[in-house]
N, C-alpha and C positions, 0 to 999 in steps of 0.2 A: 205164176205171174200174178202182182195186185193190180195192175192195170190190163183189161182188153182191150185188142183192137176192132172197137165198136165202135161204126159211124154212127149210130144214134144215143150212142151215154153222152152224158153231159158234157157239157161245150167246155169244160176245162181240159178233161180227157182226152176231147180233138182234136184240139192244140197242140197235142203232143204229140201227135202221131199225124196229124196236117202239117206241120212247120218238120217233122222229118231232120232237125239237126241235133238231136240229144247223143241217138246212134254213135255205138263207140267213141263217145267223150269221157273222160276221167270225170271221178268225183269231183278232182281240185278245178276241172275247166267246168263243168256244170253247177259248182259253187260259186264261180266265178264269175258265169252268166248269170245265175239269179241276183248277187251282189250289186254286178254293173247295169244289168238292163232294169226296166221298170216295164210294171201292170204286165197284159197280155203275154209281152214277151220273153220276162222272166219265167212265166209260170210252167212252159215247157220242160225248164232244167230243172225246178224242185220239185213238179211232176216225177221226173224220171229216176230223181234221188230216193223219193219216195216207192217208187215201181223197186226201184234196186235195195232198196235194206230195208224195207216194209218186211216182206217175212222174216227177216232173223230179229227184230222191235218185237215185233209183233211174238213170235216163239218165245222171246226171253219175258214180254209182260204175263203170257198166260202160264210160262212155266212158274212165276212167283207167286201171280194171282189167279184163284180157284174162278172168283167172280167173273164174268167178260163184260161187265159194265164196266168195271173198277179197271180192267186190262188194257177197255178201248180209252179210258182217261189216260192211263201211263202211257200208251201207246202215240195219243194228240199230245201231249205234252213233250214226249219227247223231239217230236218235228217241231213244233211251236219254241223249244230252245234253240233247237237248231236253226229257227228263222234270228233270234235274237243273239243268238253267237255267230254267225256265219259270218258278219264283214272281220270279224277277228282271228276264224281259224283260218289255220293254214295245214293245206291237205295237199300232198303229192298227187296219191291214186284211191286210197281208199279211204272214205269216211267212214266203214262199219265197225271198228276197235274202238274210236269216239262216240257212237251211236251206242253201242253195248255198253259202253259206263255208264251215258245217259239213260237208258230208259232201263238197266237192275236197278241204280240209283231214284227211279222214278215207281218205277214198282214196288222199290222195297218202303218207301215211304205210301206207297198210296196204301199196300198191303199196314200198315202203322195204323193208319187212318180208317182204314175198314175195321179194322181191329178194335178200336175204340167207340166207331159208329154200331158195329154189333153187340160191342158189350151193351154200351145205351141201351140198344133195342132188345135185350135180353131183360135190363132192368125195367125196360117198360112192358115186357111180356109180348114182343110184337118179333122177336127174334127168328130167324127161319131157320131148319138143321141145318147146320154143315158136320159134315163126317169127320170126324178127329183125324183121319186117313189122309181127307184134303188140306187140312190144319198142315198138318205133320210136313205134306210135300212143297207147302206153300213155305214153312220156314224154311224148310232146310234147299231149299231154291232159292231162295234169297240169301243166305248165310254162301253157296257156292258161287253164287254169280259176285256176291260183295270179294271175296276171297280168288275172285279170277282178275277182279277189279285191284285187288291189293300185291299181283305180280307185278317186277318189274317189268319195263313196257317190252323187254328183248325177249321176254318170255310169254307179255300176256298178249301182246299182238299175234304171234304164231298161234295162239291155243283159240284165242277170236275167232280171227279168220280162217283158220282149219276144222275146229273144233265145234262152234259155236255157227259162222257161216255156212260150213262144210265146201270150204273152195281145194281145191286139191291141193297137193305141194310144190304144183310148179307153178301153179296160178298164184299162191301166199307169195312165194319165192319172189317172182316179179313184184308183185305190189311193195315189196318189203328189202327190192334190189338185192337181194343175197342170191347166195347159190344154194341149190335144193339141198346140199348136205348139211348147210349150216342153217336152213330152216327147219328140216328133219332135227339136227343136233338141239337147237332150241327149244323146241316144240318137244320133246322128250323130256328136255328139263322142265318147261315149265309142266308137263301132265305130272313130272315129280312132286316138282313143290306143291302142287294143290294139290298131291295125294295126302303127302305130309302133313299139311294143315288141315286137309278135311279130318284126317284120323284122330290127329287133336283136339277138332270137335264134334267126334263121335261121328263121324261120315265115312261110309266104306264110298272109294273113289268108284269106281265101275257104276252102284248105284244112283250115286248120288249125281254124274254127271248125265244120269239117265232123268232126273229129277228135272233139274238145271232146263230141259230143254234140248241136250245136244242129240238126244233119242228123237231125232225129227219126225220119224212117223207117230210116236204120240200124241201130237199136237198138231193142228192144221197149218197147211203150211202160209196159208194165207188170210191178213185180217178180213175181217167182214169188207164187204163193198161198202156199204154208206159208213163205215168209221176212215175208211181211203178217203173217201172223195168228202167226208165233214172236215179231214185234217189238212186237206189242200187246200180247200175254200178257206179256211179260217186262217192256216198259217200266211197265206197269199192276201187276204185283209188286214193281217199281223202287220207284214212286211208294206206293205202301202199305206199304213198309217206311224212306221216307225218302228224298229225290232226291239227299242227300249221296252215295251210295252206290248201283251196279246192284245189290244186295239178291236179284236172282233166282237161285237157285240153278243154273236151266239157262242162265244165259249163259254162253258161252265166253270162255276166255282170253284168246283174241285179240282176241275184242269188249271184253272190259274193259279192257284192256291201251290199247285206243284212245282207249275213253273217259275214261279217266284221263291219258293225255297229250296232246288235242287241248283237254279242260277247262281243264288248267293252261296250254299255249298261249294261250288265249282271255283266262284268269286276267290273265295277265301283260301280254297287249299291249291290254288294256286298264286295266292298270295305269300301262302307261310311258305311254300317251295320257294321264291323268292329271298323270301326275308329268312331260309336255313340255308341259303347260297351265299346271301350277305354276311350271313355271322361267322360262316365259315371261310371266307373269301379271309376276314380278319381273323382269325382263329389263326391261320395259315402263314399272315403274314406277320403276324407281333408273335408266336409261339403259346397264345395261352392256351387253357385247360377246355373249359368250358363257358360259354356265355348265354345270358339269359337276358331275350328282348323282344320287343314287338316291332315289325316294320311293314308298310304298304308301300307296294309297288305297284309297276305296273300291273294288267290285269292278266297277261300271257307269261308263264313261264321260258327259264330257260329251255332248249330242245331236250336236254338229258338230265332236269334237275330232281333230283330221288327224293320221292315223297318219302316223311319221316316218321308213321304212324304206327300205333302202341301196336303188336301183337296179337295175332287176331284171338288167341291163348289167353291173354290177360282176362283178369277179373274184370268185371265192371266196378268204376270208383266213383264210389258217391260222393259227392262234396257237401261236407257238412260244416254248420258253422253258427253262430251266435251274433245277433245285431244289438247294439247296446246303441245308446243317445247321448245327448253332450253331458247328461249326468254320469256317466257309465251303466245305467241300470237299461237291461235287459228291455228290447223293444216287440212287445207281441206287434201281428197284424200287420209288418212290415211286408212289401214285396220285394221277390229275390227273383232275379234272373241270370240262370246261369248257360255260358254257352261255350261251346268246342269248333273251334275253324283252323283245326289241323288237317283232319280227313273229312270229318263229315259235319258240314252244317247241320248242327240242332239244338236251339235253345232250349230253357227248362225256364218253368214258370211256377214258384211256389210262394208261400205265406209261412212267417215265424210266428211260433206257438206261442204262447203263454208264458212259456221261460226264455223267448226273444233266439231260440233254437231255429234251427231251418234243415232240411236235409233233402238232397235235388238229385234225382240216379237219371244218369244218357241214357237216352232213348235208339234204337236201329241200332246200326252196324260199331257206334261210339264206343268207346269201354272209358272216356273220363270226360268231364269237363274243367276247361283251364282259366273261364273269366267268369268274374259274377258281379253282378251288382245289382246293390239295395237302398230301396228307396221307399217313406212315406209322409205321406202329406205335411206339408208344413216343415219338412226337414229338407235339408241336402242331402244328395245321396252319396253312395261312397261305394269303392269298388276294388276289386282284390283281380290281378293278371299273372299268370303264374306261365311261361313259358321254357319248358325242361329240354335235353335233350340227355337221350339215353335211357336208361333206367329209373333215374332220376323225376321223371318225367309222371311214374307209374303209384309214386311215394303216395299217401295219404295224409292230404292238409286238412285242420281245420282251421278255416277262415275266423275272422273275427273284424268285424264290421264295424264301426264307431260314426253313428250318422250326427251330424252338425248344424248347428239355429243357423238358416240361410242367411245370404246379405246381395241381395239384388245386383249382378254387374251391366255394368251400364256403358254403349259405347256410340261413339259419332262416325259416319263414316261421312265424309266428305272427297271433293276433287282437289288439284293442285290451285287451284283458286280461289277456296274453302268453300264450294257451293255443298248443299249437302243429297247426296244419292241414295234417292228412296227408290225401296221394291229392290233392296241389293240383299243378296242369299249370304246367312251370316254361319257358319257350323263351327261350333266351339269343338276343335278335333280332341284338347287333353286337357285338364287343368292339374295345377299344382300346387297346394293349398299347404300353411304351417300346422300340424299336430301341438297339443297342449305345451310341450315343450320348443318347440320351435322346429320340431322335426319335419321336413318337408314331404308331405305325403301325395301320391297322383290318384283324380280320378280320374281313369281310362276311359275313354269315348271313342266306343267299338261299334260304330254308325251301323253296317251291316247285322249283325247280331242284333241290335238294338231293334232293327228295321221291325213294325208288325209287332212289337209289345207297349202296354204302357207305357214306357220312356221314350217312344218311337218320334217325338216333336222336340223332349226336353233338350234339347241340346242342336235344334236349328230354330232358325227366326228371317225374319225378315226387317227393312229398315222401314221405319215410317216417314211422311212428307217432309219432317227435319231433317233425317238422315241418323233416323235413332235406335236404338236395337237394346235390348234387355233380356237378360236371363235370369229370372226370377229367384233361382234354386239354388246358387252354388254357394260353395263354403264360403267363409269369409277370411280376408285377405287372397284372394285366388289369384294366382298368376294363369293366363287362360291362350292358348295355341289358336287364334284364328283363322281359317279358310272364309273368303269373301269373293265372292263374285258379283258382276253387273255389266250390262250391257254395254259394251262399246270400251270398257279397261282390262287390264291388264291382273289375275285373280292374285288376289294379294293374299300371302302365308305368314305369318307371323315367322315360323320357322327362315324365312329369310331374312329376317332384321333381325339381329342382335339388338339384345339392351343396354345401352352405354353402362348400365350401373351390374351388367353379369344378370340378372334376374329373368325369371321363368316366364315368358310370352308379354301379358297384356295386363293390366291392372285397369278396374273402372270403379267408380260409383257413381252414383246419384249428383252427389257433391261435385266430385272427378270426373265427368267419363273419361275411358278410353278412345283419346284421336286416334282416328287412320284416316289414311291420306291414300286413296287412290289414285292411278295414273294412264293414259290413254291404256290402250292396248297392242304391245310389239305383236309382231307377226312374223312367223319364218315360210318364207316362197322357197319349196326346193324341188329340187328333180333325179332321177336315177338316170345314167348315162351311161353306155357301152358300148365298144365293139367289136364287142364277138362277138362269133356269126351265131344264131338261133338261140340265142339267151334274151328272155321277155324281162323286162323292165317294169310290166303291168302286173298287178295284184299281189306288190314289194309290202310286205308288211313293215313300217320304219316306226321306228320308237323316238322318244326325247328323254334325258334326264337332267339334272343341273348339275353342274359341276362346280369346284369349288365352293362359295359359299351358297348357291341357290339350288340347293336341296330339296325345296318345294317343287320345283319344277318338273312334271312329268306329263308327259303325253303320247299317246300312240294313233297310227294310222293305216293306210292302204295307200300305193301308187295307183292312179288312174291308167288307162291301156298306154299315157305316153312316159311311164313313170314317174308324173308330176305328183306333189303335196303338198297341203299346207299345213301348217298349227297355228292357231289363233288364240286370241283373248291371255296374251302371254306376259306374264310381269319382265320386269326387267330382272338384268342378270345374264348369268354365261351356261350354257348347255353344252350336251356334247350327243350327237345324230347319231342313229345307227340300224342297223336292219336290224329288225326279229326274228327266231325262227329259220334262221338261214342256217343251211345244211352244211355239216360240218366239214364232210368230205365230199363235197356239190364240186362240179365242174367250175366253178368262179368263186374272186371270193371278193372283199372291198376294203376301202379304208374308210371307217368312221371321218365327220365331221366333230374336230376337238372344240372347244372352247368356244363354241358360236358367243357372239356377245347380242342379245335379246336388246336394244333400246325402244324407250317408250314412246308410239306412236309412229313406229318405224319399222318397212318392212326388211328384213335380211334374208338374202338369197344364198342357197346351199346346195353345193351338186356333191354327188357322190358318184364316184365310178364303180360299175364292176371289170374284173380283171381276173388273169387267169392264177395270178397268186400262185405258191407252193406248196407242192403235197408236204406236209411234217407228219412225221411218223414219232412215236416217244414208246415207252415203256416204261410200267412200272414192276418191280421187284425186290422178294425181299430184302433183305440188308446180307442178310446172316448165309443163306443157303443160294441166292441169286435168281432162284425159280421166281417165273413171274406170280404175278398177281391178280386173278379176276374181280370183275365187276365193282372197280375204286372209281367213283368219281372224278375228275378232274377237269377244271376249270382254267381259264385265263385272263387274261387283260392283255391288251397289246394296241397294237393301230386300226383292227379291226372292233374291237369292243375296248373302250379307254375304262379308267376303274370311273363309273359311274354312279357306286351304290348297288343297287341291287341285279343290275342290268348284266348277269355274269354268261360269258357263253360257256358249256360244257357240256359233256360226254361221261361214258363209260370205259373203260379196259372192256377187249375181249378175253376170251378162253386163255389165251396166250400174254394177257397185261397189258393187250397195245392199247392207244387210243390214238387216234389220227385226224388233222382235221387241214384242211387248206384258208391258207393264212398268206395275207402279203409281207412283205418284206419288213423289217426293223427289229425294235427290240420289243417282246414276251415274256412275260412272264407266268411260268404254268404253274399249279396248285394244288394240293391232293384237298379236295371238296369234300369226300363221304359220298355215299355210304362207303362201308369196306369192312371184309368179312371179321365175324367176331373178334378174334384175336388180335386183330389192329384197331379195337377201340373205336371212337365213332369217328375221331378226324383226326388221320395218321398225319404224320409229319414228313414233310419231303416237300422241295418245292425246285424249279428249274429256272435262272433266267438266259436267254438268249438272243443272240441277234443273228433273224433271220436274213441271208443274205441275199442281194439284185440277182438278178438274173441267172438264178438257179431253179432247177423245176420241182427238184425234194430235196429233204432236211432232215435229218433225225436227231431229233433233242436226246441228250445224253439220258441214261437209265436215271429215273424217279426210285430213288431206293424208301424202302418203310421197315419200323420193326415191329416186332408182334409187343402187346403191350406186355407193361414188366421189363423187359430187356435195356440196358444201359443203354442210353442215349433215347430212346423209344417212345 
């Protein structure tokens, strides 16, 4: 146990065991009370989250790190995300599967950073020994925890929570609702697969998971007492001053420093899971091959959306490449930032040599980076996004850069009145500027990535007392993507106005500016409603997106305990409501809110019911032999999730090719998504639509047939 029941430790600690209601509460209800209550009375339930997954945090920081300075930072930090993600997850029973991604992923980066701090202190002769012995266990404990991290979750959740918690197989079983065989079944496969992949990178399994931390008597099983009660104090100052933000004045730098870029890590590759559900959503439904794009969505993935990251096998792929200027000739002493927000948040930060040359290698768990951009003084900068899937993915580009004599864009932001709103937050999201030829080329504005390097300002601003805004630096001729916000309107997108004349965003100058015209602020009042017996309405995670043409439109929330919400500060335009994270094959299910129509200055009111819906059952299978098909993706649209962009709901097949979800009645449309075992290529072809019919309680959608790639029709 990390907490005793001592009436004389500190008054946080008594709390917890005075107030006597943490006892036998789920993770998801004592996440739920920290989320909803405030000060004193939260602090019982992340108290006792902390008492509950403190030793296996704690196990995995000191299985990666030798140091227990450096362990008890990855160890605060990983509670301290968990203060600043918590109104967004959404947890059944167990937060320790989430917990162990967060704090390998916190340790293998702080191990990164010790690594660098000691090489220093070797160069300045101030180094202390460490044994090559502890070197050796600290990598290859970070290489197995990233590698437990990179199973699918039907696999890595069993090997968590059995393996890594040590809960037995009927305690997993429960948390994880299966029956003990098919957790047993699981749990086998996955100790497989990360045999597999440890032996491809030189790790004998047996040892290596003795490395790892799962050898629990090697390592204590409990963190120190004052690193418990510094990470309650702080993350509980955290959360009282806002979970945007660690807020506490006594954290260190090094803890913030973490949680600021394992957040945006997470940020992002739950982003690209998003926007590789989106491309494949269309993939799926035009027949093409392969598509190559960048998209942001919301912040929370689908429930089953398969991360799509290089082989833990592959090379490391440097990106190298050559910055030239509006003469063509070669730019020494440019800066190059390149960065990867596929799997793992981590920018690179280099300087072009003499021959205007650059060459940037990922750092941690990465094997490439896909975006870069270059920039120096007095130019525009320019920027190269390279987004693969497949193999493709793995190839070796050299970039080639062409930076351009800036031209200052200039813009007015005023009300429907023309008064003009100063202190309004302006982010130039893309722009898209004409090449010598007329060729139209993007520079990508990858806000996150960007965050915490020198470009980390270029491309926001603010209005002044006019209502004036200027971006110094961009190419000329630039058509420019706007996001604007301010208080009391409605956040205006460029992406939701078209240009009468077809062209890319916003054009300004000095001469010119760019008008925009903001407009009160719509607001949507909604509520979750039901009546079925013992189904909570409260801690409903609900989403927004735009449909039809307001595609900028995106927001996400929580029901309060009466299932109430609201979204605010909303342009105009039509969206379409929908829950998050709602369980596929859950006891209820609901119908979305289609086409809301958003007016400006105007509240609209939206209920959504839950209801008891139909069990559907489906299968997919080959084409040729009819044998099912494990572990394929699939996805939908229908009345519970409308096509809204990136907003897709899905699943897996099991062992047997099913996938199953409860769905209300109409017509569906199902998907094969990806992943799907080699031979069917990355996004097989199959697709199902139906109408589900009233009052019936199951449904089985006709077999999802696929072919192996190569095969006629395939």
């Amino acid at each position: 146990m990390i907490l005793r029941r001592n009436r004389s430790g500190p008054p946080g600690l008594r709390t917890l065991f005075d107030a006597g209601t943490a006892v036998g509460l789920t993770d998801g209800q004592l996440l739920e009370r920290f989320t909803t209550l405030q000060g004193a009375s939260a602090e019982p339930a992340f108290a006792a989250l902390v008492e509950r997954h403190g030793p296996m945090v704690w196990r995995v920081c000191r299985a990666i790190l030798d140091d227990a300075h450096d362990a008890e930072d990855a160890f605060q930090a990983t509670f301290l995300i968990l203060v600043r993600r918590a109104g967004s997850l959404w947890v059944r029973d167990s937060l320790g599967p989430w917990l162990h991604r967060v704090a390998s992923r916190a340790a293998i980066r702080a191990r990164v950073v010790a690594g660098r701090r000691r090489a220093a202190e070797r160069d300045a002769g101030a180094m202390r020994a460490q044994s090559t012995a502890s070197r050796i266990d600290e990598e290859c404990a970070g290489v197995i925890h990233a590698e437990i991290d990179r199973l699918p979750d039907r696999y890595r959740l069993p090997v968590v929570l059995c393996d890594i918690e040590g809960r037995s197989y009927e305690d997993a079983a429960r948390h994880l609702r299966c029956p003990v065989g098919t957790l047993k079944s699981r749990l086998a496969r996955g100790r497989e697969r990360l045999k597999v992949s440890l032996a491809r990178r030189f790790l004998a399994g047996p040892a290596a998971l003795a490395v790892a931390g799962v050898d629990r008597a090697a390592i204590p099983a409990a963190a120190p007492y004052a690193a418990v009660r510094s990470t309650i104090r702080v993350a509980l100052e955290a959360a009282a001053r806002g979970a945007t933000t660690t807020g506490a004045r006594t954290v260190a730098q090094s803890v913030t420093s973490l949680v600021r870029e394992i957040s945006m890590r997470m940020f992002w590759e739950s982003t690209r899971s998003l926007a590789g559900l989106a491309l494949a959503a269309i993939i799926a439904a035009v027949g093409a091959g392969l598509l190559a794009s960048a998209a942001v969505g919301p912040g929370t993935p689908a429930p089953a959306a398969p991360r799509r990251s290089a082989p833990a096998q592959s090379p490391v792929k440097k990106l190298v490449g050559i910055v030239r200027g509006p003469d063509d000739q070669p730019i020494a002493g440019a800066t190059v930032i390149g960065g990867d927000f596929n799997d793992q948040f981590n920018h690179r930060i280099g300087k072009t040599g003499s021959d205007g040359r650059f060459e940037l290698t990922p750092g941690g768990a990465t094997t490439k980076l896909e975006f870069v951009i270059a920039y120096k003084e007095g130019l525009a900068p320019a920027s190269f996004l390279r987004i693969a899937m497949g193999k493709a993915d793995l190839v070796d580009v050299e970039v080639q850069l062409k930076l351009t004599r800036p031209v200052p864009f200039v813009g007015l932001v005023k009300d429907r009145d023309g008064r003009p709103i100063a202190g309004a937050r302006v982010l130039a999201r893309d722009v898209q500027y004409p090449d010598d030829s007329g060729k139209p080329l993007v520079l990508n504005v990858i806000d996150k990535i960007l965050s915490g390097t020198p470009l980390d300002t270029a491309f926001r601003t603010t209005t002044d007392e006019q209502g004036r805004f200027v971006f110094p630096n961009l190419p000329p001729n630039a058509g420019v993507n706007l996001v604007i916000t301010a208080p009391g309107m409605g956040e205006y997108q460029t992406m939701n106005r078209k240009r009468l004349d077809g062209g890319f965003g916003h054009q300004g100058t000095a001469e010119s500016p760019a008008e925009i015209v903001m407009a009160p602020a719509a607001r949507v009042v909604g509520r979750v409603e039901t009546r079925l017996v013992g189904v909570k309405v409260g801690g409903l995670k609900v989403g927004m997106q735009g449909s039809r043409d307001s595609g900028g439109i995106e927001r996400a929330g929580r029901t309060d305990a009466e299932g109430r919400f609201t979204f605010d500060g909303l342009d105009e335009g039509t969206a379409n409501i929908f829950l998050v994270d709602h369980p596929n094959d859950g006891p209820w299910t609901y119908r979305a809110a289609v086409d809301v129509v958003l007016k400006t200055g105007q509240t609209t009111e939206v209920t959504i019911d839950l209801i008891r819906g139909v069990q559907v059952e489906g299968q997919v299978v080959d084409a040729g032999s009819g044998r099912p098909v494990a572990e394929v993706g699939v996805g939908l649209y229908g009345p519970i999730r409308p096509r809204s962009g990136v907003a897709i709901l899905g699943t897996t097949t099991d062992d047997d090719g099913r996938f199953r979800f409860r769905l209300p009645p109409g017509e569906t449309f199902f998907y094969l998504t990806g992943p799907a075992p080699a031979k069917y290529g990355g996004f097989p072809k199959g697709d199902q639509t139906v109408t589900i019919p009233v009052d019936v309680r199951e449904f089985t959608v006709p077999a999802i047939q696929i072919r192996p790639r190569g095969n006629p029709g395939g």
